[in-house]
DOPATI-651189 format. One record per residue: residue number from 1; residue in one letter; y, z, x of N, C-alpha, C in turn. Coordinates in steps of 0.1 Angstrom, whole numbers, plus 2048, in hexadecimal, padded with zeros to 3 digits. Layout:
- num | residu | nY | nZ | nX | caY | caZ | caX | cY | cZ | cX
- NUM | A | Y | Z | X | Y | Z | X | Y | Z | X
...
END
This chain:
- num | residu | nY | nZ | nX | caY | caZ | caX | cY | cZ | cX
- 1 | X | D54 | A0B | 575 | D5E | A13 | 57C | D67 | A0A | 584
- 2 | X | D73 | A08 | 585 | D7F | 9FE | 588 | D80 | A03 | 598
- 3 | X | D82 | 9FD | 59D | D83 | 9FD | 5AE | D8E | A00 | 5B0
- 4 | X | D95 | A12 | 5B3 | DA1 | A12 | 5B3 | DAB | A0C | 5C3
- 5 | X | DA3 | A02 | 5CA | DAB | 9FC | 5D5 | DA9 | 9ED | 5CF
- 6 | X | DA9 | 9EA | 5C6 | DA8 | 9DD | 5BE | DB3 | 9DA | 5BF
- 7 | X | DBF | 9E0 | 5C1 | DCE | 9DD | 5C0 | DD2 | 9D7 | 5C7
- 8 | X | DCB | 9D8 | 5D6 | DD4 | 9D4 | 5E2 | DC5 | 9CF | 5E9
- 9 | X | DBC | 9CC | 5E3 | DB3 | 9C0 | 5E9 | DBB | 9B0 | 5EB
- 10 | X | DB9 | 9AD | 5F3 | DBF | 99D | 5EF | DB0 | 993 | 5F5
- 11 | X | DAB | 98D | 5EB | DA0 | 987 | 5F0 | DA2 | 978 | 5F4
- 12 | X | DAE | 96F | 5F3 | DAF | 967 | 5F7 | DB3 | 966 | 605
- 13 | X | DB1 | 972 | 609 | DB7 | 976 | 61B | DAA | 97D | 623
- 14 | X | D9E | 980 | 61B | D97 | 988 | 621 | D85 | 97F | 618
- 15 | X | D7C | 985 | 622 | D74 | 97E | 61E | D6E | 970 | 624
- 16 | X | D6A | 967 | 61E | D67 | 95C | 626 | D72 | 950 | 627
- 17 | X | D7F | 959 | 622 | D8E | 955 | 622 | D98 | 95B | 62F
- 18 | X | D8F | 966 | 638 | D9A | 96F | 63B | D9A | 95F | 64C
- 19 | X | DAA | 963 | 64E | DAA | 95C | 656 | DA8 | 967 | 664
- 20 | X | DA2 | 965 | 66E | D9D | 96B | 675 | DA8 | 969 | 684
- 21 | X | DB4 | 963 | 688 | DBA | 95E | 68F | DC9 | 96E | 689
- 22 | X | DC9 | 968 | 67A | DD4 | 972 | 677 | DCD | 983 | 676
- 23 | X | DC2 | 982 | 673 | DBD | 994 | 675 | DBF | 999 | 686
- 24 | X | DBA | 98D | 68C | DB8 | 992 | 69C | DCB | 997 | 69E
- 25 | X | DD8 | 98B | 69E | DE2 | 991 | 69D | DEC | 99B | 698
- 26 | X | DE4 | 9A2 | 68B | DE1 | 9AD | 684 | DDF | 9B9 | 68B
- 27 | X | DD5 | 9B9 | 68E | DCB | 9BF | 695 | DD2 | 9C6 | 6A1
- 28 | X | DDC | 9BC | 6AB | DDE | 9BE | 6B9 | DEC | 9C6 | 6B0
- 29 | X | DF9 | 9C3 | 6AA | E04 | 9C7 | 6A3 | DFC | 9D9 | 6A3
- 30 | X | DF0 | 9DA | 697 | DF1 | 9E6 | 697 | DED | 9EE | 6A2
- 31 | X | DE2 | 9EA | 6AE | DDF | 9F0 | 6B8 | DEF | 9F4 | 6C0
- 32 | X | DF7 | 9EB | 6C2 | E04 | 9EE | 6C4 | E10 | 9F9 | 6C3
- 33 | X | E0B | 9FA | 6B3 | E12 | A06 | 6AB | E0C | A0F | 6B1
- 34 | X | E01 | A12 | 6B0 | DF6 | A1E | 6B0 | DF7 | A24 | 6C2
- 35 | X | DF7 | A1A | 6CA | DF7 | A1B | 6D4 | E0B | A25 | 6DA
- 36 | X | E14 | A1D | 6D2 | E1F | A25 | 6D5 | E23 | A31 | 6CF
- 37 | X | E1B | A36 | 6C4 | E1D | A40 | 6BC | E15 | A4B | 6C4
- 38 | X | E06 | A44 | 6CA | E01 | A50 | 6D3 | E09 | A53 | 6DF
- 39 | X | E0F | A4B | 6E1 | E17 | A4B | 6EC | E24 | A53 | 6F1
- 40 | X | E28 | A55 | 6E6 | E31 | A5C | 6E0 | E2D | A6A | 6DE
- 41 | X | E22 | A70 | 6D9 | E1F | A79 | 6D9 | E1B | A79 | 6C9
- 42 | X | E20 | A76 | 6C1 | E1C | A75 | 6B5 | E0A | A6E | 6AB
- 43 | X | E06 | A7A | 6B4 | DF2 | A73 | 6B1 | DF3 | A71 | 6A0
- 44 | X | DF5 | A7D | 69C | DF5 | A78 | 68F | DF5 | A6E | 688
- 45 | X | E04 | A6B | 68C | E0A | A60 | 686 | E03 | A52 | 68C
- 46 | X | DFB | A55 | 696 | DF4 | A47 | 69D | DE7 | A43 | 693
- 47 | X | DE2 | A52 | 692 | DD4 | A52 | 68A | DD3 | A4A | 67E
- 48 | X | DE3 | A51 | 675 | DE4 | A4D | 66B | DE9 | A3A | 668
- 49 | X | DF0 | A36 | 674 | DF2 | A2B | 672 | DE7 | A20 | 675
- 50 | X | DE1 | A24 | 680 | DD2 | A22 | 67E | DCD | A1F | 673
- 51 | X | DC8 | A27 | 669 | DBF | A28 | 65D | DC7 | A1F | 654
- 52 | X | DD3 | A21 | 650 | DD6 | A18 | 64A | DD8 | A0A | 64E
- 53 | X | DDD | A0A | 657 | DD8 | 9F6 | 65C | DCE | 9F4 | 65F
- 54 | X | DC4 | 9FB | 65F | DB5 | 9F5 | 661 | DB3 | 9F4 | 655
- 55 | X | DB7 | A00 | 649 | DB0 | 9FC | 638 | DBB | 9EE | 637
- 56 | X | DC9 | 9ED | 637 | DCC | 9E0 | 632 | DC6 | 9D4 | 638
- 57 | X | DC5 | 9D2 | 645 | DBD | 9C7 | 64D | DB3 | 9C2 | 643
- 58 | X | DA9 | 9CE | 642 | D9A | 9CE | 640 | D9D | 9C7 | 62E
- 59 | X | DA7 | 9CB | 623 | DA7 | 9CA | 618 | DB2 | 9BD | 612
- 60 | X | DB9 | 9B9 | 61F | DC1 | 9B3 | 619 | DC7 | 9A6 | 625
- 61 | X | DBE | 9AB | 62F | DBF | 9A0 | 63B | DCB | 9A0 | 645
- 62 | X | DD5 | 9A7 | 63E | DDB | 9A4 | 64E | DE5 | 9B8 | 648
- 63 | X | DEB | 9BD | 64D | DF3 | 9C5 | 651 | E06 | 9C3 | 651
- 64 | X | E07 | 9B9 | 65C | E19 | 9B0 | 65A | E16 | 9A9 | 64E
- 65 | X | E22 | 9AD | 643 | E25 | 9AB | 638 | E29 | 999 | 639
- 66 | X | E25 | 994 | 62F | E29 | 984 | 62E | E20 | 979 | 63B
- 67 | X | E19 | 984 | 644 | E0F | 97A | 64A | E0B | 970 | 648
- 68 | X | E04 | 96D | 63C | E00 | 960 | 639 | E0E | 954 | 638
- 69 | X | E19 | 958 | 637 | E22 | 94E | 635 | E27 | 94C | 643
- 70 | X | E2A | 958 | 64D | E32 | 950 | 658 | E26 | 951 | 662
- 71 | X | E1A | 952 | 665 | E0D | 951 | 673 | E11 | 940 | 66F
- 72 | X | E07 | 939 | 664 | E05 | 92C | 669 | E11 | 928 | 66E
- 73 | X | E1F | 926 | 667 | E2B | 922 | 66F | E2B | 923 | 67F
- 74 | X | E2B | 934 | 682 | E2E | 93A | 68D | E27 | 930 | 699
- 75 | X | E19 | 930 | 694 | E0A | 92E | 6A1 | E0D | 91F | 69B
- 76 | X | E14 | 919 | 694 | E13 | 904 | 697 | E1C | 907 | 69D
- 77 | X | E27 | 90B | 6A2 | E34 | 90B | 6A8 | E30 | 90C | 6B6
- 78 | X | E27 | 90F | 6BA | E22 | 914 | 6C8 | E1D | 908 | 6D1
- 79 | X | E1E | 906 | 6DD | E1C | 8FD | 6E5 | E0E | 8FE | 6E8
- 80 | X | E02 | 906 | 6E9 | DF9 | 907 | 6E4 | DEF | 90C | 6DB
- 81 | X | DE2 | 910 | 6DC | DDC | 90F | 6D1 | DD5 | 91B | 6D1
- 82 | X | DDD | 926 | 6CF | DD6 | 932 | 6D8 | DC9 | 935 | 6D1
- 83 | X | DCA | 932 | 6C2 | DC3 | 937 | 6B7 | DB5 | 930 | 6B4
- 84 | X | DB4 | 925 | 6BB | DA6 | 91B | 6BD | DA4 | 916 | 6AE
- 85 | X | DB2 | 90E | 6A8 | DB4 | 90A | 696 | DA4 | 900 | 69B
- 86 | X | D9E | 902 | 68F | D98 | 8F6 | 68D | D99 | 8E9 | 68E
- 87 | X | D91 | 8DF | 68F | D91 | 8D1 | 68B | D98 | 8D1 | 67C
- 88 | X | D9F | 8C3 | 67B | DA6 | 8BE | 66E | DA1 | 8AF | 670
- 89 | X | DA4 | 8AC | 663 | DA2 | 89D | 661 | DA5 | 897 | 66D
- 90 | X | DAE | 896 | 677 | DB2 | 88D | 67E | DB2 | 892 | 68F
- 91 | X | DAB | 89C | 68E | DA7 | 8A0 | 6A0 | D9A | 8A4 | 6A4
- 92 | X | D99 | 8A7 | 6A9 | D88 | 8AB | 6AE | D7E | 8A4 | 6AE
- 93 | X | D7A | 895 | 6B6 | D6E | 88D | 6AD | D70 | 889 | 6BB
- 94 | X | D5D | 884 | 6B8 | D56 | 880 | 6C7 | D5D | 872 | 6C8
- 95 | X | D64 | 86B | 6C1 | D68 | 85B | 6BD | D76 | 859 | 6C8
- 96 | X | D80 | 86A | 6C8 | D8D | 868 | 6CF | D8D | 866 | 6DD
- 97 | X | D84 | 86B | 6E2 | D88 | 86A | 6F1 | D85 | 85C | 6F6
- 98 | X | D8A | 855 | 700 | D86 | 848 | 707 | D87 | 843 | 6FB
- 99 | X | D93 | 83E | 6F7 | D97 | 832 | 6ED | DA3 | 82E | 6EC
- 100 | X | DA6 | 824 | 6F4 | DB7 | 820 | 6F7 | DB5 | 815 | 6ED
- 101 | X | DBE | 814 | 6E5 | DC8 | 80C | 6DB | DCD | 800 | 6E1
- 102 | X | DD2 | 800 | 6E7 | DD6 | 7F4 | 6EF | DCB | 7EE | 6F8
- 103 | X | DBE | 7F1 | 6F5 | DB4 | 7EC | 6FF | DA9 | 7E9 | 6F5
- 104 | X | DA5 | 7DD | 6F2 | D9A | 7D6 | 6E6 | D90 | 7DE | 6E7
- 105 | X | D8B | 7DB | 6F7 | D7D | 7DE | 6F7 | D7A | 7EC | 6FA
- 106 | X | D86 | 7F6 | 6F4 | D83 | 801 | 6F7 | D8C | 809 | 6EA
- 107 | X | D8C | 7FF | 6E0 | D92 | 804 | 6D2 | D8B | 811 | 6C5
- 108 | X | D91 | 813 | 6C5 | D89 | 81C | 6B9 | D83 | 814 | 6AB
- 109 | X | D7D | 811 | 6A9 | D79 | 80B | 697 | D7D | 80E | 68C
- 110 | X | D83 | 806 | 687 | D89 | 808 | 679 | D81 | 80A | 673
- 111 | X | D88 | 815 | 669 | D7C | 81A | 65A | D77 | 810 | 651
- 112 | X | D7D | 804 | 653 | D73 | 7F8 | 64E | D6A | 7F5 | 655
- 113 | X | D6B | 7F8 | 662 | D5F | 7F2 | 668 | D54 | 7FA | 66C
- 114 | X | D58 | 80E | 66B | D4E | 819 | 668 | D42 | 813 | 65C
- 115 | X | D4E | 812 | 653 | D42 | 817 | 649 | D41 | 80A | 642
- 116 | X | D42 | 7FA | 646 | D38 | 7EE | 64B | D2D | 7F1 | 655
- 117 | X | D2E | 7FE | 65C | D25 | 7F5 | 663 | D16 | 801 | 661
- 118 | X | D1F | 80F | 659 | D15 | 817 | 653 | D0F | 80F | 644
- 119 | X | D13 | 809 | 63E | D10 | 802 | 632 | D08 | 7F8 | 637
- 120 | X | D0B | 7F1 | 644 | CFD | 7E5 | 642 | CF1 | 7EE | 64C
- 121 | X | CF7 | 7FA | 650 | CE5 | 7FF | 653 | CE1 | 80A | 64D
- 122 | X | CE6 | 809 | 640 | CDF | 80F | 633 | CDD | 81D | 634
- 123 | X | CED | 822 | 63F | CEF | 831 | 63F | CF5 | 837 | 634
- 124 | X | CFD | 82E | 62B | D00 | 837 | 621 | D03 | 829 | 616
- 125 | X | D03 | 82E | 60A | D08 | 826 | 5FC | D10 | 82E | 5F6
- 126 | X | D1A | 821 | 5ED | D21 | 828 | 5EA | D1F | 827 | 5D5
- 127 | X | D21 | 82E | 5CC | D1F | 832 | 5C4 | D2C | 833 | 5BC
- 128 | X | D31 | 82C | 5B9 | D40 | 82C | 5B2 | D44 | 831 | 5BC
- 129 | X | D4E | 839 | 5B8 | D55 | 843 | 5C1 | D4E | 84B | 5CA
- 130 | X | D43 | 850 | 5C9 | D37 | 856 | 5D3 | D32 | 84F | 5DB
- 131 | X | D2E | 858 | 5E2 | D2B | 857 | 5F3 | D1A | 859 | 5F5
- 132 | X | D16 | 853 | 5F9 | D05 | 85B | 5F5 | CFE | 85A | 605
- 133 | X | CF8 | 861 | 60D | CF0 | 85C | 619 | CE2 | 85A | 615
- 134 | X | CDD | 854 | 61C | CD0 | 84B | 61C | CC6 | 859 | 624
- 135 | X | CC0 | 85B | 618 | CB6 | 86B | 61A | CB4 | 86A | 628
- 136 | X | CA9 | 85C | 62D | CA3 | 860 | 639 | CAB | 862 | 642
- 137 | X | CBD | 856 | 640 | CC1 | 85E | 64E | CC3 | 86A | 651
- 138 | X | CCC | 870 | 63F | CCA | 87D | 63D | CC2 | 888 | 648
- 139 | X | CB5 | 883 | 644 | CAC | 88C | 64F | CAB | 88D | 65C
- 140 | X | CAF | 880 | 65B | CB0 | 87D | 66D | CBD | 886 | 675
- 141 | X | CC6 | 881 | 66E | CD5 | 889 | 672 | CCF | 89D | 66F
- 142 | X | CCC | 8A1 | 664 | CC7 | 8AC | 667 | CBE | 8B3 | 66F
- 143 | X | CB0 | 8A8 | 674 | CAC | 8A8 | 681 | CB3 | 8AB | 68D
- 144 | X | CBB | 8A5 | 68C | CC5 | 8A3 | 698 | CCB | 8B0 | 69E
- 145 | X | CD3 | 8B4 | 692 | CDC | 8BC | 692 | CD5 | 8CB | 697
- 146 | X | CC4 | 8CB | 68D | CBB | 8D6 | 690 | CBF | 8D7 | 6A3
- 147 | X | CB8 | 8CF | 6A5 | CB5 | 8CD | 6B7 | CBF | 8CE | 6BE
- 148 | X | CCB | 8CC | 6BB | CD8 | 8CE | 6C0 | CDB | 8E2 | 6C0
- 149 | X | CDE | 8E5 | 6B5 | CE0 | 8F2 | 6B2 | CD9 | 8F9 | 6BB
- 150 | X | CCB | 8F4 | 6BD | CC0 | 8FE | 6C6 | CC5 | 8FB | 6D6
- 151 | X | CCD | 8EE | 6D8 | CD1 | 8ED | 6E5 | CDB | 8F4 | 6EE
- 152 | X | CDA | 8FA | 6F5 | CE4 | 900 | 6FD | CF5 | 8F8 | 6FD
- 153 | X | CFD | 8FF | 704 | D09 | 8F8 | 704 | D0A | 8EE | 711
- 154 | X | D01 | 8F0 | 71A | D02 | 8E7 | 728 | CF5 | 8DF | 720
- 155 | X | CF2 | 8DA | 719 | CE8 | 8D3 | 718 | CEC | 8C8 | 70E
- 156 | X | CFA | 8D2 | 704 | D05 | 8C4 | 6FB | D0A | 8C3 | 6FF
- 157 | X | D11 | 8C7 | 70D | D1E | 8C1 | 711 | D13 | 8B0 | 71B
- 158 | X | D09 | 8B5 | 71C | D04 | 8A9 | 723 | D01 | 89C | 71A
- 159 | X | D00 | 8A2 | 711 | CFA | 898 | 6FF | D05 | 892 | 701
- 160 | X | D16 | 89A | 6FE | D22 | 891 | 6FD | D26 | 888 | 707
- 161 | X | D20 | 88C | 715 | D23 | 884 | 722 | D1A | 872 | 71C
- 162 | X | D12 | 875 | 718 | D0D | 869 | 714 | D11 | 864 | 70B
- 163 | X | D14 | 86B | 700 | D13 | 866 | 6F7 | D25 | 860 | 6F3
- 164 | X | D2D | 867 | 6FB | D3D | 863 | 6FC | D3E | 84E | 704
- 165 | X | D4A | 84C | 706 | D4F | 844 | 710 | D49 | 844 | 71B
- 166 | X | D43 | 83C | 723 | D44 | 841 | 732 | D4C | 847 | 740
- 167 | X | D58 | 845 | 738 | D64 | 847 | 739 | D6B | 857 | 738
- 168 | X | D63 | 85C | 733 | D61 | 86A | 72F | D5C | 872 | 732
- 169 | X | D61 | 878 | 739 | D58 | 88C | 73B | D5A | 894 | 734
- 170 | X | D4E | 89A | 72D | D4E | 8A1 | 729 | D4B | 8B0 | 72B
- 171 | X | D4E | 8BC | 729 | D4F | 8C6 | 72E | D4F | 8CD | 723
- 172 | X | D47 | 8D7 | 728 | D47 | 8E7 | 722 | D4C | 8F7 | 720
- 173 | X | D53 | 8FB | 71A | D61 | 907 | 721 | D5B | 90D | 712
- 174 | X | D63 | 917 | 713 | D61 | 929 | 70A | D73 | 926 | 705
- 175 | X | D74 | 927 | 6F7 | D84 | 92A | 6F2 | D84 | 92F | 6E8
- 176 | X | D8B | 93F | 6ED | D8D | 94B | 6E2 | D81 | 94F | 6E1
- 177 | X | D76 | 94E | 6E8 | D69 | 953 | 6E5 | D5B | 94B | 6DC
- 178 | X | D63 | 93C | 6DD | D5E | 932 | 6D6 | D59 | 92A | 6DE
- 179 | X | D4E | 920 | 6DE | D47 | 916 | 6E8 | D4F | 909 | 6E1
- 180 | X | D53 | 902 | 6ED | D54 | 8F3 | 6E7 | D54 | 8EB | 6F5
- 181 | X | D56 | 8DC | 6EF | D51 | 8D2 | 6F8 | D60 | 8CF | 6FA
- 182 | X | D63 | 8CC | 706 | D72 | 8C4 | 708 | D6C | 8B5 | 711
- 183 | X | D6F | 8AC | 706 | D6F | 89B | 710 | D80 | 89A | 715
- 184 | X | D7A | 894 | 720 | D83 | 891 | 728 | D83 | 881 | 731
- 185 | X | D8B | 87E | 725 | D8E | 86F | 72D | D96 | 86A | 735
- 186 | X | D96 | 85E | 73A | D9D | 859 | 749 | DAA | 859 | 745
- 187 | X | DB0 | 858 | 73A | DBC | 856 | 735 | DB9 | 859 | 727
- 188 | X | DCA | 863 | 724 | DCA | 867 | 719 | DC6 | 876 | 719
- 189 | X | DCB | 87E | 70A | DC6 | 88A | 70B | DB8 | 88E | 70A
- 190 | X | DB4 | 89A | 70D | DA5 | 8A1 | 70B | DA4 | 8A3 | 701
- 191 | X | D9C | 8A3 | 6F8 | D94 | 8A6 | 6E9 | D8A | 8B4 | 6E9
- 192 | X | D8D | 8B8 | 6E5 | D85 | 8C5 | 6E1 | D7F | 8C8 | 6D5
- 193 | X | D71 | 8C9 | 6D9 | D6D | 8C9 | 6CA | D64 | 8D8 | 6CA
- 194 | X | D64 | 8DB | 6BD | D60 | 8E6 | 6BC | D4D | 8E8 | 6BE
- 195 | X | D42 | 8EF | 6BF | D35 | 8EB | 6C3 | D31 | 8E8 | 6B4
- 196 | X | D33 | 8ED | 6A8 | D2E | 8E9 | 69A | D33 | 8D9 | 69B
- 197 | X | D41 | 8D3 | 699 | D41 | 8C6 | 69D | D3E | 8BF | 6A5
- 198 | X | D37 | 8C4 | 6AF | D32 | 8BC | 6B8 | D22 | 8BA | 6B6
- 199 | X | D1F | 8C5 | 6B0 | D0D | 8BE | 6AC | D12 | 8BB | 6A4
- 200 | X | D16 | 8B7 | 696 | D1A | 8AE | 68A | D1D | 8A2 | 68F
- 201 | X | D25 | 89D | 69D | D29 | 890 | 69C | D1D | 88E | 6A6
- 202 | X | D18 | 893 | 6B0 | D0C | 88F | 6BC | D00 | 88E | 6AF
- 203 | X | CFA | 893 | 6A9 | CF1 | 893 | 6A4 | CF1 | 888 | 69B
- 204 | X | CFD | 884 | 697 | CFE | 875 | 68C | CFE | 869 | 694
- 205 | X | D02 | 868 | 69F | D03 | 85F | 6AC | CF4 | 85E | 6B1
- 206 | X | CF0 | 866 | 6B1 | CE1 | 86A | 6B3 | CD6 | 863 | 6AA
- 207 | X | CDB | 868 | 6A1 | CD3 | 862 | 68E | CD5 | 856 | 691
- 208 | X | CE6 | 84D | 692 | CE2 | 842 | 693 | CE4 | 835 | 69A
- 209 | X | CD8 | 83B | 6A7 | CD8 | 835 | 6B3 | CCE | 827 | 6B0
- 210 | X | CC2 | 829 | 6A6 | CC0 | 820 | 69D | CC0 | 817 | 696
- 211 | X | CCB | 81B | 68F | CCF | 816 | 683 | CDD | 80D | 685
- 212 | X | CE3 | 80C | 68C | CF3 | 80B | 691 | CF4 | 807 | 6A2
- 213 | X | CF6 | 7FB | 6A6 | CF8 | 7F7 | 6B1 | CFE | 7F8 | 6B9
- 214 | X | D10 | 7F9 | 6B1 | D1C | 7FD | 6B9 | D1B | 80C | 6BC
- 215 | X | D1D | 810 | 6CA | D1D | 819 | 6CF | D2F | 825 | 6C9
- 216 | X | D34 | 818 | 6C9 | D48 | 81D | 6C6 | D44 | 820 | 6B4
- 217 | X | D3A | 81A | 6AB | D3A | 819 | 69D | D33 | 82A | 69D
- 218 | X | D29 | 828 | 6A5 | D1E | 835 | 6A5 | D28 | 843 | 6A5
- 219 | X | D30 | 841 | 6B4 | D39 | 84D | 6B5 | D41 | 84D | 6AC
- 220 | X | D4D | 845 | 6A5 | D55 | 847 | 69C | D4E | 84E | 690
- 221 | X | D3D | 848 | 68B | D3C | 84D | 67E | D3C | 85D | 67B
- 222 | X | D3E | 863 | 685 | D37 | 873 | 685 | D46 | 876 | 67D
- 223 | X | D53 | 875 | 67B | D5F | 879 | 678 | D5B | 876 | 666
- 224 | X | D56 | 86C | 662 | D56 | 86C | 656 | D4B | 872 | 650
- 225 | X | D3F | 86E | 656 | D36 | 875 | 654 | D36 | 886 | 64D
- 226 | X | D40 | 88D | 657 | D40 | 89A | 65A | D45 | 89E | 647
- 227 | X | D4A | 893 | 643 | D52 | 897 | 634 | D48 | 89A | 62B
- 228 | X | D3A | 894 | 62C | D2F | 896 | 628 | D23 | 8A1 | 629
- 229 | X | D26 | 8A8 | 631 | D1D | 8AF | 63A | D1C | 8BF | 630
- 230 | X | D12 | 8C0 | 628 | D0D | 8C9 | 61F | D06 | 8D5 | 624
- 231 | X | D01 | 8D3 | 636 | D01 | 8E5 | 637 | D03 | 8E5 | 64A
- 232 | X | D07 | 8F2 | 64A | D09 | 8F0 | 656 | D07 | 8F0 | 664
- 233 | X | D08 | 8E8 | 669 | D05 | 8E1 | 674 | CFC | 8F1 | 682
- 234 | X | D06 | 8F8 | 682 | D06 | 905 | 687 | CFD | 90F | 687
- 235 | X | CFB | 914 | 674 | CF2 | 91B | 671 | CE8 | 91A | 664
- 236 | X | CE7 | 90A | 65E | CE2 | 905 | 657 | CE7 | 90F | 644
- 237 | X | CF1 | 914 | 647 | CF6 | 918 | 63B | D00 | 912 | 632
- 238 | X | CFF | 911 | 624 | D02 | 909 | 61C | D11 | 905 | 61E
- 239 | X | D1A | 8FB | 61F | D25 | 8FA | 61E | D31 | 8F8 | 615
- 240 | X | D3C | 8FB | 615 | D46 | 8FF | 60A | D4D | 8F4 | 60A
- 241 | X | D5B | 8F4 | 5FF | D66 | 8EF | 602 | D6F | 8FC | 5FC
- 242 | X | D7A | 8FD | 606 | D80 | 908 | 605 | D95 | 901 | 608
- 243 | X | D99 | 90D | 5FE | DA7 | 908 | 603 | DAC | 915 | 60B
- 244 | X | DA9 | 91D | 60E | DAA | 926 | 617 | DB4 | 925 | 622
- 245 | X | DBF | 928 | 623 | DC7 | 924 | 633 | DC7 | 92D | 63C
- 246 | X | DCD | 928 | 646 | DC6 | 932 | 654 | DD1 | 92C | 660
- 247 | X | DD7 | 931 | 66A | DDF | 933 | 673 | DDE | 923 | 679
- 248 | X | DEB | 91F | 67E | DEB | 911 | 680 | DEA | 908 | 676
- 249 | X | DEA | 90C | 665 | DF0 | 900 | 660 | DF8 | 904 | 655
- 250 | X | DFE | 8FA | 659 | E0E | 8F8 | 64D | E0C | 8F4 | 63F
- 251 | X | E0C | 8FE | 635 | E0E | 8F9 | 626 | E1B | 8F5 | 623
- 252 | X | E1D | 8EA | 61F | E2C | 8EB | 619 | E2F | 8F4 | 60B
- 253 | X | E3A | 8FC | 608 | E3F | 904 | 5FD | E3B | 8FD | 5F1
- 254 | X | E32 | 904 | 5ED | E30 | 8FE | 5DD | E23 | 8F9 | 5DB
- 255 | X | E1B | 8F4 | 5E9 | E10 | 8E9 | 5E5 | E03 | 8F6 | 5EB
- 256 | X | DFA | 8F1 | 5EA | DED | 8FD | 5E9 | DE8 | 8F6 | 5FA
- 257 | X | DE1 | 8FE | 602 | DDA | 8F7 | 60D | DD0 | 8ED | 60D
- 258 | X | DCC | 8E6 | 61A | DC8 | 8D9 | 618 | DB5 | 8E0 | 613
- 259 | X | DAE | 8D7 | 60C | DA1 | 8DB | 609 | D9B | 8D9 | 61A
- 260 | X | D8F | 8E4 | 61C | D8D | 8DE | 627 | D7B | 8E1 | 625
- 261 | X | D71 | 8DD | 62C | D62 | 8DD | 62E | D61 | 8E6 | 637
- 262 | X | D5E | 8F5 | 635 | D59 | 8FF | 63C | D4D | 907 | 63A
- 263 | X | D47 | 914 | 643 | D3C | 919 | 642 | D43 | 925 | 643
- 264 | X | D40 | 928 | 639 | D42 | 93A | 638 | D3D | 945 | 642
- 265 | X | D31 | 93F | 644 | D27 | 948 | 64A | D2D | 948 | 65E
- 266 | X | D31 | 93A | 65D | D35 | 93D | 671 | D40 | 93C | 670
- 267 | X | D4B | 93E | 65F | D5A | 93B | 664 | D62 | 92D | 66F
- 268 | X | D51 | 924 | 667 | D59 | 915 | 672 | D5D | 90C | 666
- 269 | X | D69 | 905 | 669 | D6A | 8F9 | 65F | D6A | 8EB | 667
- 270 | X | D61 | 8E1 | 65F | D60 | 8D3 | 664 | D66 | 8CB | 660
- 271 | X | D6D | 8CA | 65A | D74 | 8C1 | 654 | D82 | 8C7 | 648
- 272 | X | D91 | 8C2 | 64B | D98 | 8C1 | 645 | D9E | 8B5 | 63C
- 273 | X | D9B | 8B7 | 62D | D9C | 8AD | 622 | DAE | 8AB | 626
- 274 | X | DB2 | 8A1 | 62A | DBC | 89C | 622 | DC5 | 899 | 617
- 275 | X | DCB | 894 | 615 | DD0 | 892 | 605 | DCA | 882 | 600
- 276 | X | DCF | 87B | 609 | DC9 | 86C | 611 | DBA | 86A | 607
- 277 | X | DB1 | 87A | 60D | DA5 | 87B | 60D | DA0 | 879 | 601
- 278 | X | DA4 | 885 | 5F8 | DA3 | 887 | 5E9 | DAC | 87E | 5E0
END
């Protein structure tokens, strides 16, 4: 029997695709309506607009027509970040804070010198073009991550107080209803990482305390690392690659969204593929 709302499903919008940033502004648009129609005296027409923007919400993700094309534009345009966009390839990592460029002994390490210095302590091989980790650390970094997960948020913000710069405080705050760690260095901006990135990069730092001497090599590795990372950090459920886009980022006309490493199951993503990447 054919699903006669089959027509106006859209499942690249809803699902373990729906962006959850554009439903919430959805959501508020139709309470709006609903709210001025009862207001007006017209219940009916409140009821009825109700029902239907909650069925399109629910079946097709958002309600304002063309959403998916002008939200991400709208919310990067914005001065800040109301919508708590995930980490991308190039923000959120225990590596950014307390690391001035113009200061040697307080430089960040080049990706030659990451993954030199994970190759001579036999954290990962490389396989042609493959990437492979070295089972036991494997377990160890999964160990890690276990014991982390179980830890409260005042007990990783203390992990990252050590495990950062010295130079760095790190701190614990609520954004949009989300836990994350914000470091905060003597100079320069604050880094915010989300709590699934932060056991992923603490827990690898952790793994390999070990195995890896440089303290700047240990922190940096967690950002590459994270490209690897097969379940998730959060709720131990299996992880995707997805092109899915979602509020705060820019597709250019014509080209598909960037691939990114997400969990379906808590709606977090760890990592954003590049083009660079692939």
């Amino acid at each position: 029997m054919s699903d006669p709302l089959e027509p106006i499903r859209r499942p690249e919008y809803t699902g373990e695709n729906r962006c959850w940033p554009c439903t919430i502004t959805n959501s508020v648009v139709l309470a709006v309506l609903v709210a001025v129609a009862a207001l007006r005296g017209r219940r009916r027409l409140a009821g009825a607009v109700a029902v239907v923007g909650a069925v399109a919400i629910a079946l097709r993700g958002y309600l304002v027509p063309y959403t998916p094309r002008f939200a991400p534009r709208f919310v990067a345009a914005l001065p800040i970040d109301p919508f708590h966009r995930e980490a991308s390839a190039g923000d959120g990592s225990l590596s950014d804070a307390g690391t001035e460029t113009n200061d040697a002994t307080r430089a960040q390490p080049s990706g030659e010198e990451i993954v030199a210095g994970l190759v001579e302590a036999g954290v990962v091989e490389f396989h042609g073009d493959e990437i492979a980790l070295d089972p036991d650390f494997r377990d160890d970094w999964r160990r890690e991550m276990r014991t982390l997960r179980e830890t409260d948020l005042a007990g990783l913000t203390r992990i990252a107080d050590r495990q950062t710069d010295p130079s760095v405080d790190a701190q614990s705050r609520r954004s949009w209803g989300r836990s994350v760690i914000v470091l905060m260095p003597e100079t320069g901006a604050p880094v915010t990482l989300s709590r699934g990135i932060a056991i992923a990069e603490l827990a690898a730092a952790r793994a390999l305390e070990s195995r890896v001497e440089s303290d700047a090599v240990r922190r940096a590795a967690g950002r590459p690392l994270r490209t690897i990372l097969e379940r998730c950090p959060l709720c131990d459920e299996e992880l995707t690659i997805s092109r899915s886009s979602c509020c705060g980022e820019v597709t250019p006309v014509g080209s598909l969204p960037s691939e990114k490493l997400v969990c379906p199951a808590c709606d977090e993503r760890f990592y954003t593929f590049e083009d660079a990447d692939r």
